[in-house]
Biopython code that builds the backbone (N, CA, C, O; Angstrom):
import numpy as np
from Bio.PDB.StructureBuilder import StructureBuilder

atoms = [
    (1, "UNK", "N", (0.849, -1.169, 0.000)),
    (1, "UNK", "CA", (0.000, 0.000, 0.000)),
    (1, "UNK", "C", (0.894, 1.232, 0.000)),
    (1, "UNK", "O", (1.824, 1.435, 0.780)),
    (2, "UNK", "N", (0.554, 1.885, -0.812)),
    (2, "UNK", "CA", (1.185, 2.880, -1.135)),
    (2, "UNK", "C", (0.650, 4.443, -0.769)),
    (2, "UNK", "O", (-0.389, 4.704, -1.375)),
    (3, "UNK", "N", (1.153, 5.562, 0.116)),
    (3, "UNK", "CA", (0.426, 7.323, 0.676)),
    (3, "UNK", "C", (0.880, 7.653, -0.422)),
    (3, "UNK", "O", (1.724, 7.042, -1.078)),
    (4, "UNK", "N", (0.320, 8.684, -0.699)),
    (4, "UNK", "CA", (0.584, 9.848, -1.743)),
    (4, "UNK", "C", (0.972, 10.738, -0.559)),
    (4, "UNK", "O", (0.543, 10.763, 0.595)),
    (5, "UNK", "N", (2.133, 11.634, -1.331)),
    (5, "UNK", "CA", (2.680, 12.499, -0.219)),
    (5, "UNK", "C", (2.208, 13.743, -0.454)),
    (5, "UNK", "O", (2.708, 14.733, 0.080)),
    (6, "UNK", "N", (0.864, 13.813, -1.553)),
    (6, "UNK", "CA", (0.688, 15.284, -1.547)),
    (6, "UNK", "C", (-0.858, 15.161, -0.901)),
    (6, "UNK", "O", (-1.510, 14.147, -1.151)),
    (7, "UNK", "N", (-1.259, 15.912, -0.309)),
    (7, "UNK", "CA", (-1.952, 15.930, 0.531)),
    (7, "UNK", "C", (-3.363, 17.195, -0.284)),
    (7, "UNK", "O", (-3.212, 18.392, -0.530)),
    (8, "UNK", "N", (-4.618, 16.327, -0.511)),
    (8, "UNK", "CA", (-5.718, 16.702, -0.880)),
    (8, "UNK", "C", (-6.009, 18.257, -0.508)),
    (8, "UNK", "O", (-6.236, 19.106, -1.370)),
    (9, "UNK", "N", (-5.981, 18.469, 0.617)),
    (9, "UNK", "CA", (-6.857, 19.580, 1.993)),
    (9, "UNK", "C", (-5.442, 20.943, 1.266)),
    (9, "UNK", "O", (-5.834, 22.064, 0.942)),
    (10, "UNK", "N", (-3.753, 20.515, 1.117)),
    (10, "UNK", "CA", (-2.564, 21.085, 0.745)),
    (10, "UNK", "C", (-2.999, 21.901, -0.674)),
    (10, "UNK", "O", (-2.754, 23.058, -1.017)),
    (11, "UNK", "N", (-3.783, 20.769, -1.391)),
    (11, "UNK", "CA", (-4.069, 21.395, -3.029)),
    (11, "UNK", "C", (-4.872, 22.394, -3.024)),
    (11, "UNK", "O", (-4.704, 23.480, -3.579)),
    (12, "UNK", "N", (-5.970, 21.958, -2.245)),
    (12, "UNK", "CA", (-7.006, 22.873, -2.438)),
    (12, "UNK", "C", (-6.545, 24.331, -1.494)),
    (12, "UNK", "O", (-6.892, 25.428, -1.930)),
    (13, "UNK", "N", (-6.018, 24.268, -0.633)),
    (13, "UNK", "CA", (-5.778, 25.387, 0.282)),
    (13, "UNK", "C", (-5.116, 26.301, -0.701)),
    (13, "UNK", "O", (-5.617, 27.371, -1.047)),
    (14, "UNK", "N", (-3.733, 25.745, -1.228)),
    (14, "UNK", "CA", (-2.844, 26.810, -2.097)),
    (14, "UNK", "C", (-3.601, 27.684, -3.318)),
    (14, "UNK", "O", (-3.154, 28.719, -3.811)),
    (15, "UNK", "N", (-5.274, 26.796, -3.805)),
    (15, "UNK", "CA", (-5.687, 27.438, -4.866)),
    (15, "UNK", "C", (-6.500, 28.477, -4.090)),
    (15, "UNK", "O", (-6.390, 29.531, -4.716)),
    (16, "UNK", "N", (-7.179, 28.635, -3.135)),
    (16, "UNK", "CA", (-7.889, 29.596, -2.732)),
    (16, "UNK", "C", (-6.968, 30.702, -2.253)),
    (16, "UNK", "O", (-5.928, 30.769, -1.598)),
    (17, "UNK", "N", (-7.930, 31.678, -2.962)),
    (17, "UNK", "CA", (-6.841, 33.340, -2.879)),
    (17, "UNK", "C", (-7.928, 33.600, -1.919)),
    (17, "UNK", "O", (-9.034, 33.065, -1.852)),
    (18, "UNK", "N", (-7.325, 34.664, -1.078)),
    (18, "UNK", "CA", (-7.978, 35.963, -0.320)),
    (18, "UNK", "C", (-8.701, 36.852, -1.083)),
    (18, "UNK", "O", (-8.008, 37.355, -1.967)),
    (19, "UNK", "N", (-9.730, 37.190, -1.062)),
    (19, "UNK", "CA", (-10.323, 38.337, -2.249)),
    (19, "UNK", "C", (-10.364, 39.650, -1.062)),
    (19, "UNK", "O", (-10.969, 39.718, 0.008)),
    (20, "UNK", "N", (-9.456, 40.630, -1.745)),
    (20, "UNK", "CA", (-9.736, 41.779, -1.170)),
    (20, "UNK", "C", (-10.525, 42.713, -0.933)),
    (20, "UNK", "O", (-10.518, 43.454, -1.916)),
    (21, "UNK", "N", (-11.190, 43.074, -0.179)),
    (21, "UNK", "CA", (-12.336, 43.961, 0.142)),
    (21, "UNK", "C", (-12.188, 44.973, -0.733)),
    (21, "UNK", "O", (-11.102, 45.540, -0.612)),
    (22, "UNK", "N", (-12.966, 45.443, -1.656)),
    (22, "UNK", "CA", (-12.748, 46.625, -2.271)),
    (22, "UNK", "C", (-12.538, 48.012, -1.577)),
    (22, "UNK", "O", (-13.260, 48.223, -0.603)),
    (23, "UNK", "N", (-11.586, 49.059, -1.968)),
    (23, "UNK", "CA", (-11.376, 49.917, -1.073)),
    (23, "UNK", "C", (-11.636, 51.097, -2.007)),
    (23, "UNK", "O", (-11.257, 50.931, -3.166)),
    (24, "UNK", "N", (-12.312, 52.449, -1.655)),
    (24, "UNK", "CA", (-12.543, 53.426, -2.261)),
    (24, "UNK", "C", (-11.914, 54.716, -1.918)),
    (24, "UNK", "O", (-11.011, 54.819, -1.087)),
    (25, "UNK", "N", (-12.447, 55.751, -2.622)),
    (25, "UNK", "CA", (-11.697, 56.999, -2.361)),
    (25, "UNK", "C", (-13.040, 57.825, -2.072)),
    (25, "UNK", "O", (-14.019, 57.492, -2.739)),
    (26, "UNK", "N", (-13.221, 59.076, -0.964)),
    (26, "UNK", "CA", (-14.091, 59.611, -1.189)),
    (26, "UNK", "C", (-14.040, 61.502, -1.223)),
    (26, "UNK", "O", (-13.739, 62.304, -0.339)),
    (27, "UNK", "N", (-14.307, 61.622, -2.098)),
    (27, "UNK", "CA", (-13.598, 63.120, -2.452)),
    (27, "UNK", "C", (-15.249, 64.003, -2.446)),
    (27, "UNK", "O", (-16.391, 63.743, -2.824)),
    (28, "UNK", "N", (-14.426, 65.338, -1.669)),
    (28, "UNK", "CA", (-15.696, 66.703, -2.101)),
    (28, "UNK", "C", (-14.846, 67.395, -3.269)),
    (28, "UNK", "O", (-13.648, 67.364, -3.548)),
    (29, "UNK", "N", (-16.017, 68.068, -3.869)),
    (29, "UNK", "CA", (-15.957, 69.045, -4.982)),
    (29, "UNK", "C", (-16.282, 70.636, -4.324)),
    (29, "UNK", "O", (-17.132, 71.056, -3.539)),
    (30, "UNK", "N", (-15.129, 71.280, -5.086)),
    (30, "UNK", "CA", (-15.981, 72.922, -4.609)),
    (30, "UNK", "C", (-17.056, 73.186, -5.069)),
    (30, "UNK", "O", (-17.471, 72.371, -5.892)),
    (31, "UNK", "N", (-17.924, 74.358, -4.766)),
    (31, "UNK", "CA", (-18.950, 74.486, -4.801)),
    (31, "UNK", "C", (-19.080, 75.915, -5.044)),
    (31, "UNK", "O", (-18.030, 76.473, -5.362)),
    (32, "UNK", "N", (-20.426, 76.842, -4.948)),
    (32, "UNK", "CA", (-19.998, 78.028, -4.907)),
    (32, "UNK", "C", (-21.001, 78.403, -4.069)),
    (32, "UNK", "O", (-21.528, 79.461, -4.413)),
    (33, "UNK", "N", (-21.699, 77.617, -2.527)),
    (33, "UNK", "CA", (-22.347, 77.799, -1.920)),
    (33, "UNK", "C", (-22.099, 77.463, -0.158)),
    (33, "UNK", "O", (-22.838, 78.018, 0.655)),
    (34, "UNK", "N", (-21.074, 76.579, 0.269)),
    (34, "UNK", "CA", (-21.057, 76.453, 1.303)),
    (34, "UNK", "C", (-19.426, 77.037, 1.854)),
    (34, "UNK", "O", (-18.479, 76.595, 1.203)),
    (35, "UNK", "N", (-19.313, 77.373, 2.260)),
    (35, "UNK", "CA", (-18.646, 78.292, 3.370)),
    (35, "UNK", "C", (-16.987, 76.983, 3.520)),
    (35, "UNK", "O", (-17.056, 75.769, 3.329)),
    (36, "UNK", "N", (-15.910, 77.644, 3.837)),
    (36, "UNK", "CA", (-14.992, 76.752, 3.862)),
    (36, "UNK", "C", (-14.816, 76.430, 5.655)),
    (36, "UNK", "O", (-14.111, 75.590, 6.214)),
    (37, "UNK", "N", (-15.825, 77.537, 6.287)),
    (37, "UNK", "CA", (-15.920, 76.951, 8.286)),
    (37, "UNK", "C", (-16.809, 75.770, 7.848)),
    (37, "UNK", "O", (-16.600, 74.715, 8.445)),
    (38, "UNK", "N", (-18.004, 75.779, 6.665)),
    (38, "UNK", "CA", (-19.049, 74.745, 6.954)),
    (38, "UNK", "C", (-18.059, 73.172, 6.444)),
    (38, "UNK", "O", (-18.071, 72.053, 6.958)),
    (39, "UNK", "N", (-17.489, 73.561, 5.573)),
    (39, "UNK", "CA", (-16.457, 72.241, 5.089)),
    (39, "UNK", "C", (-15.903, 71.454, 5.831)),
    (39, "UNK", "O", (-15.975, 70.230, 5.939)),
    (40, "UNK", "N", (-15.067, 72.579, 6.591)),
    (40, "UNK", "CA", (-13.748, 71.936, 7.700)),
    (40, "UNK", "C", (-14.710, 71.258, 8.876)),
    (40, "UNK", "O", (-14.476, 70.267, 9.567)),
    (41, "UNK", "N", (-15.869, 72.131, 8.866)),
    (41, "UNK", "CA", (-16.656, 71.323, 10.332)),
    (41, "UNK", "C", (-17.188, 70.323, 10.076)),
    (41, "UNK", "O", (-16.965, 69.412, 10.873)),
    (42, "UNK", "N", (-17.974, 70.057, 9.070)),
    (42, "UNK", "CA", (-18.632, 68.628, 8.732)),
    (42, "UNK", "C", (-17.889, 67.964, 8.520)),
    (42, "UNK", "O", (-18.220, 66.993, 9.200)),
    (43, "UNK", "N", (-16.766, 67.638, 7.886)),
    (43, "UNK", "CA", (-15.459, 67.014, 7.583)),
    (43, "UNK", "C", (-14.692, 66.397, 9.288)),
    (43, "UNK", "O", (-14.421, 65.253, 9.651)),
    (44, "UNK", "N", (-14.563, 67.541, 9.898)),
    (44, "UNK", "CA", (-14.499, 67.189, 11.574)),
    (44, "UNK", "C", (-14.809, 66.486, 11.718)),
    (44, "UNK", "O", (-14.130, 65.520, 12.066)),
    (45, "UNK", "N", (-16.715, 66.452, 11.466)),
    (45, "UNK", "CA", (-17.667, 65.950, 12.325)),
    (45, "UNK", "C", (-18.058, 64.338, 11.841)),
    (45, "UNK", "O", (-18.796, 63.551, 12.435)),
    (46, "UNK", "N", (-17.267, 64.115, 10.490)),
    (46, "UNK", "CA", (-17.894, 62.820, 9.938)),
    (46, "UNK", "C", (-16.744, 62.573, 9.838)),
    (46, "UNK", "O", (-16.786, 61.635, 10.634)),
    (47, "UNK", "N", (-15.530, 62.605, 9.485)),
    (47, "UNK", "CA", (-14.467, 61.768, 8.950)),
    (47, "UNK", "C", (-13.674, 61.219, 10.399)),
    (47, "UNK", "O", (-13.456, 62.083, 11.248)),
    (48, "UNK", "N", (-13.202, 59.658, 10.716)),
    (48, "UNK", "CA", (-12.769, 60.055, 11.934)),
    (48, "UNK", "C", (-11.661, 59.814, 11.874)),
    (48, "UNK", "O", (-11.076, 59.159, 11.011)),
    (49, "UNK", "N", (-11.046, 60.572, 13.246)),
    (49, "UNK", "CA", (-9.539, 61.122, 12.952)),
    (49, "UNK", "C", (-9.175, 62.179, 12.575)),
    (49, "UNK", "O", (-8.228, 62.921, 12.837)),
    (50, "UNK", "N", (-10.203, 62.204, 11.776)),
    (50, "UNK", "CA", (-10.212, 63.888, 11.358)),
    (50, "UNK", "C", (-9.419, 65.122, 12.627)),
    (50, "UNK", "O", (-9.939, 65.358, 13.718)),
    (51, "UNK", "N", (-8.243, 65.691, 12.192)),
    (51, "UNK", "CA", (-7.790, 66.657, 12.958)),
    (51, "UNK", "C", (-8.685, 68.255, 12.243)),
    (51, "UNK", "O", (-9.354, 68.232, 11.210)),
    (52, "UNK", "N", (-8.490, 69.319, 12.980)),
    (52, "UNK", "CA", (-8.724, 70.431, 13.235)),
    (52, "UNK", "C", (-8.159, 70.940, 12.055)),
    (52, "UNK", "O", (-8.782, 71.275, 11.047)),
    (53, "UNK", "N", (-6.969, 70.978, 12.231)),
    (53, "UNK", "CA", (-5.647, 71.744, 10.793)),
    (53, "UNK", "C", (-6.178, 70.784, 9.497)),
    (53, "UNK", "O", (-6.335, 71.172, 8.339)),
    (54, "UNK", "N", (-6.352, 69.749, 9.900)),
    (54, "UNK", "CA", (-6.431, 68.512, 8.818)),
    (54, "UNK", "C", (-8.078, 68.835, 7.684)),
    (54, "UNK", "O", (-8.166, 68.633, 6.473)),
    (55, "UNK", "N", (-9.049, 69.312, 8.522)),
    (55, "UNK", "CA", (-10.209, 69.880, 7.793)),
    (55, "UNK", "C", (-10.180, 71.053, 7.372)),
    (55, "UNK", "O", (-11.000, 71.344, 6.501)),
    (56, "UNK", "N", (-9.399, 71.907, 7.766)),
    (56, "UNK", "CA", (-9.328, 73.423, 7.373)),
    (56, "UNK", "C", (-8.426, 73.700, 6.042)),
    (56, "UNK", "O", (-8.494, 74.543, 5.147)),
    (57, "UNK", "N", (-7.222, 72.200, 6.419)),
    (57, "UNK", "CA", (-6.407, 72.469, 4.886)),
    (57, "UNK", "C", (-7.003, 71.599, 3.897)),
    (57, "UNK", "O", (-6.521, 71.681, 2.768)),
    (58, "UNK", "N", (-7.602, 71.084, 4.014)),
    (58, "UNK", "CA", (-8.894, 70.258, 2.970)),
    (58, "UNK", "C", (-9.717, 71.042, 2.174)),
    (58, "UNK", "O", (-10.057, 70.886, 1.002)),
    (59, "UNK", "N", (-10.120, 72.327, 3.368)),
    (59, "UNK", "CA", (-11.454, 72.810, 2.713)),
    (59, "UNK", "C", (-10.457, 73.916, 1.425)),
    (59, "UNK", "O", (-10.725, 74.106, 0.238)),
    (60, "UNK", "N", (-9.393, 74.420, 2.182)),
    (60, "UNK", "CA", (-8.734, 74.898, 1.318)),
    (60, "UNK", "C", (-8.505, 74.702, 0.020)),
    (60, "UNK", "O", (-8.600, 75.454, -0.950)),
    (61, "UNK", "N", (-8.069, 73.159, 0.182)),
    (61, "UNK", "CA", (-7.224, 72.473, -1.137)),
    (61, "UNK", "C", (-8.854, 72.548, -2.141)),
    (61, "UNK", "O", (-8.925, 73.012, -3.279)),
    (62, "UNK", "N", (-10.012, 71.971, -1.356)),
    (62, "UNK", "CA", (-11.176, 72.005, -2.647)),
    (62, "UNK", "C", (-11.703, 73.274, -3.169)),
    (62, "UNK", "O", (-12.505, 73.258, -4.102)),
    (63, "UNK", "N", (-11.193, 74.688, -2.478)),
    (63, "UNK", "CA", (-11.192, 75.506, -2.860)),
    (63, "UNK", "C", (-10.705, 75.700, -4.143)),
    (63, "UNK", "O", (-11.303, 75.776, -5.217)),
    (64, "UNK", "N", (-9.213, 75.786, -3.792)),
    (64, "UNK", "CA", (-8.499, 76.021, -4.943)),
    (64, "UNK", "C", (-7.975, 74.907, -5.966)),
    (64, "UNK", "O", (-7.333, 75.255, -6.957)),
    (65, "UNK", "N", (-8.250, 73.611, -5.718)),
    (65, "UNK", "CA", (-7.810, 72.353, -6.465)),
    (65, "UNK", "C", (-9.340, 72.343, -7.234)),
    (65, "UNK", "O", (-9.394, 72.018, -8.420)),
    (66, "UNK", "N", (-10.111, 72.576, -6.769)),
    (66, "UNK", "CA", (-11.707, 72.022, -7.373)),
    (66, "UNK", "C", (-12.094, 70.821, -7.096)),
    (66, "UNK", "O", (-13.033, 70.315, -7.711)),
    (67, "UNK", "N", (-11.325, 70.067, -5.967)),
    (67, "UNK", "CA", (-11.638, 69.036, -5.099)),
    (67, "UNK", "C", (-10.665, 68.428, -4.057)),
    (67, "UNK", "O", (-9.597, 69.009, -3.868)),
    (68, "UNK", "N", (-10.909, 67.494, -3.487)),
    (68, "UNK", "CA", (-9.983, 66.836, -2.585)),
    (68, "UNK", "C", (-10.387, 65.414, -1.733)),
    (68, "UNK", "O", (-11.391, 65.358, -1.024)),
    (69, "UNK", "N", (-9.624, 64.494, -1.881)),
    (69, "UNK", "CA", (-9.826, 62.998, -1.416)),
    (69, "UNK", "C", (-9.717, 63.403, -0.011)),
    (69, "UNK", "O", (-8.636, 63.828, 0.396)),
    (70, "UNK", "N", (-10.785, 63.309, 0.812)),
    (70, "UNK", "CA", (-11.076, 63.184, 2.340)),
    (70, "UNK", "C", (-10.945, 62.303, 2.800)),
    (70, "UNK", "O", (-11.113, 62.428, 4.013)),
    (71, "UNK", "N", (-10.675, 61.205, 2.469)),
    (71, "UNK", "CA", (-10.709, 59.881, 3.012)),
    (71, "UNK", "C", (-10.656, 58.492, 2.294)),
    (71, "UNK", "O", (-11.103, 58.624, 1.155)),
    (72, "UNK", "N", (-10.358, 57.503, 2.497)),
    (72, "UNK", "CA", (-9.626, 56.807, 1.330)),
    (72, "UNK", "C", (-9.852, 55.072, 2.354)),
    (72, "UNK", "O", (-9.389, 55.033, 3.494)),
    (73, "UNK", "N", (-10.367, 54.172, 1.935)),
    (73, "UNK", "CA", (-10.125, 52.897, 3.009)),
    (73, "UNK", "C", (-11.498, 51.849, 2.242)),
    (73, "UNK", "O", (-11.683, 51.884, 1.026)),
    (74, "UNK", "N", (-12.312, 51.012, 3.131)),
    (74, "UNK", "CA", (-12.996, 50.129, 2.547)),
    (74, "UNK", "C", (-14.657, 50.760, 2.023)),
    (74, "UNK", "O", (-15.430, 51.664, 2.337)),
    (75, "UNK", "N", (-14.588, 49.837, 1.225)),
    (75, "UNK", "CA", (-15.768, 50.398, 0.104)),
    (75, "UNK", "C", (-16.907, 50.466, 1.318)),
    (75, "UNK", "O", (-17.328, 51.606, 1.515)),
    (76, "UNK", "N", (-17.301, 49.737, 1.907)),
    (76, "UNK", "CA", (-18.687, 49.820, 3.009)),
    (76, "UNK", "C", (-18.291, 51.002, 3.708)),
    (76, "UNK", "O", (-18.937, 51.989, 3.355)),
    (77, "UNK", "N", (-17.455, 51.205, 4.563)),
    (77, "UNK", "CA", (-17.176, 52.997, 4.756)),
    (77, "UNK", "C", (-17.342, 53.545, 4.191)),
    (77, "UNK", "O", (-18.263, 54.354, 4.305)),
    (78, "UNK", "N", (-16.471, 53.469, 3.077)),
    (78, "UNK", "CA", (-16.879, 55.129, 1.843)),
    (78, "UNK", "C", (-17.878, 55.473, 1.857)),
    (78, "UNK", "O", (-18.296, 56.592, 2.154)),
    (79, "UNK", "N", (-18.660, 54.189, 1.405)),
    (79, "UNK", "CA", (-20.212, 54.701, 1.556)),
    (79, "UNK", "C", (-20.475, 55.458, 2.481)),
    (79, "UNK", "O", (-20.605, 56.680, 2.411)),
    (80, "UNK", "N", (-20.588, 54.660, 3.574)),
    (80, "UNK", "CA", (-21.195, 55.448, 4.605)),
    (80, "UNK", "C", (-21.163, 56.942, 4.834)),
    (80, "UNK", "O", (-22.139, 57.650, 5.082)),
    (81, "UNK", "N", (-19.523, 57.435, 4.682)),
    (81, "UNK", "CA", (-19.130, 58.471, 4.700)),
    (81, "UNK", "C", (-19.278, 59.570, 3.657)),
    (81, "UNK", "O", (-19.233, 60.795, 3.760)),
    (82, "UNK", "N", (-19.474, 58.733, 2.589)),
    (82, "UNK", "CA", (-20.069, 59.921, 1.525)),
    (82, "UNK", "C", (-21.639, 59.985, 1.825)),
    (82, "UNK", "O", (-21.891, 61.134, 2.190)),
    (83, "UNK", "N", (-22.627, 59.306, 1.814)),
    (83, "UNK", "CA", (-23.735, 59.349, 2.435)),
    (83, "UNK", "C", (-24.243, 60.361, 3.417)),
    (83, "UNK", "O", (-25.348, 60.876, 3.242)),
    (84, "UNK", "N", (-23.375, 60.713, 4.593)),
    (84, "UNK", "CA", (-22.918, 61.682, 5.482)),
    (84, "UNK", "C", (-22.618, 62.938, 5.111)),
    (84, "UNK", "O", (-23.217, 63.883, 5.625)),
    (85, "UNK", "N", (-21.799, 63.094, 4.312)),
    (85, "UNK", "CA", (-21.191, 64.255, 3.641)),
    (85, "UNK", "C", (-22.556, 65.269, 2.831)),
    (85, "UNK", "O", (-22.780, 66.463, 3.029)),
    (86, "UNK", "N", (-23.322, 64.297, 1.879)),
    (86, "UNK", "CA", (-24.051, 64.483, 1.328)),
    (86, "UNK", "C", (-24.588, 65.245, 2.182)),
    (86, "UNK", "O", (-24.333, 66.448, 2.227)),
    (87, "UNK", "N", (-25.443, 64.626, 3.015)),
    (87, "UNK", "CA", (-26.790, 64.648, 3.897)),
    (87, "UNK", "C", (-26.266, 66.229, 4.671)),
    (87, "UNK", "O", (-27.037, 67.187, 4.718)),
    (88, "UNK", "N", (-25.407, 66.257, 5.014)),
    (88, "UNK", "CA", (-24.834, 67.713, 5.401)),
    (88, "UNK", "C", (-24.805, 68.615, 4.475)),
    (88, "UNK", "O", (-24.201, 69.618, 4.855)),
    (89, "UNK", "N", (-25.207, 68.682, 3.407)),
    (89, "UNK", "CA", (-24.529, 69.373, 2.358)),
    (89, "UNK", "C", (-23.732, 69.592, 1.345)),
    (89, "UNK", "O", (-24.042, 70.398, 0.468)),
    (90, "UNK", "N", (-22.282, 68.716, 1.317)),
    (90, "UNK", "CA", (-21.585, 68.705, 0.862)),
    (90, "UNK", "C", (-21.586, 68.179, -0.638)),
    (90, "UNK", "O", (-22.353, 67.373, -1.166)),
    (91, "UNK", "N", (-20.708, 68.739, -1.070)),
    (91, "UNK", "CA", (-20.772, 68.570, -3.191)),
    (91, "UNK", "C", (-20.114, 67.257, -3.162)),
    (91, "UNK", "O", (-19.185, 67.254, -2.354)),
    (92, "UNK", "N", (-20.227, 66.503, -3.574)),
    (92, "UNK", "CA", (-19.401, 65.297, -3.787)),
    (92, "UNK", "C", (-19.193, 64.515, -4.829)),
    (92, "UNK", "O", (-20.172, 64.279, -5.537)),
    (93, "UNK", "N", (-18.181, 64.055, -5.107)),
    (93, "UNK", "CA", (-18.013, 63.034, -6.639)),
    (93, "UNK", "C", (-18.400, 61.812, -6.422)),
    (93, "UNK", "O", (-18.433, 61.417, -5.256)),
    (94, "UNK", "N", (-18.732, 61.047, -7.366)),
    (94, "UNK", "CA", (-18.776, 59.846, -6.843)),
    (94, "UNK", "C", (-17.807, 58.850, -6.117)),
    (94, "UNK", "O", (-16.582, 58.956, -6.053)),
    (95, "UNK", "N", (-18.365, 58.147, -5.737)),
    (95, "UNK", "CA", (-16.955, 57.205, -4.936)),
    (95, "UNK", "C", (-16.491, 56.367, -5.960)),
    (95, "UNK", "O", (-16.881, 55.579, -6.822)),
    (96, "UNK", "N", (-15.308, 56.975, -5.403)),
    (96, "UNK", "CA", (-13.593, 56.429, -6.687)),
    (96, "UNK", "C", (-13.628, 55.028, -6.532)),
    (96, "UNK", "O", (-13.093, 54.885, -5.433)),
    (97, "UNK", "N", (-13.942, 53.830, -6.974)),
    (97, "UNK", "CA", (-13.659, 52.767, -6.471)),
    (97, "UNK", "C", (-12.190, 52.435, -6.644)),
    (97, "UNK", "O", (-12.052, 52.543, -7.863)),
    (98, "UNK", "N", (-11.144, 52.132, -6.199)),
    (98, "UNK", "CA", (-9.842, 51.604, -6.361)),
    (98, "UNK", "C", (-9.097, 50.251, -6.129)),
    (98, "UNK", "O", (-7.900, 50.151, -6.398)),
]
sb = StructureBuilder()
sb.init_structure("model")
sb.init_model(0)
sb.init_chain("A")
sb.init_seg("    ")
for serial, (resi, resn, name, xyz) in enumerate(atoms, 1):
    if name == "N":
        sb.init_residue(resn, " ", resi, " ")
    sb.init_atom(name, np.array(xyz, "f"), 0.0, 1.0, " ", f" {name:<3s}", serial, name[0])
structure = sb.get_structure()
């Protein structure tokens, strides 16, 4: 009687990949209606982690860039967080999928 030394459970394990969670980008657009205090604060108030300096030079950059990636991580967040953004006001692009 003869084992096979390669092992069934070995084959199949090496073919299954990890599928990566899709991760997005979620960017505001300037506007020519909301205020760059109303930017930096909702941005505060929804992104977390969000620092103080960190929303104020944001609102800046979509000032003068004509937009800016606020936040960047898994696609079920983005959502959420652009969803948020919206609902406050905010101009937004669609979510970047990446």
């Amino acid at each position: 009687m003869e084992f096979s030394t390669t092992s069934p459970t070995l084959a199949l394990e090496s073919k299954i990949k990890k599928a990566k969670y899709p991760e997005a980008r979620v960017i505001v657009l300037n506007d020519n209606f909301n205020t760059f205090e109303h930017v930096a604060n909702v941005l505060l108030a929804i992104i977390p982690g969000m620092s103080e300096k960190r929303s104020w030079d944001l609102a800046i950059k979509v000032d003068k860039s004509g937009s800016a990636e606020v936040w960047r991580g898994n696609l079920e967040q983005a959502e959420l967080y652009h969803e948020q953004l919206v609902i406050r006001g905010l101009t937004m692009a669609p979510i970047e999928k990446i």
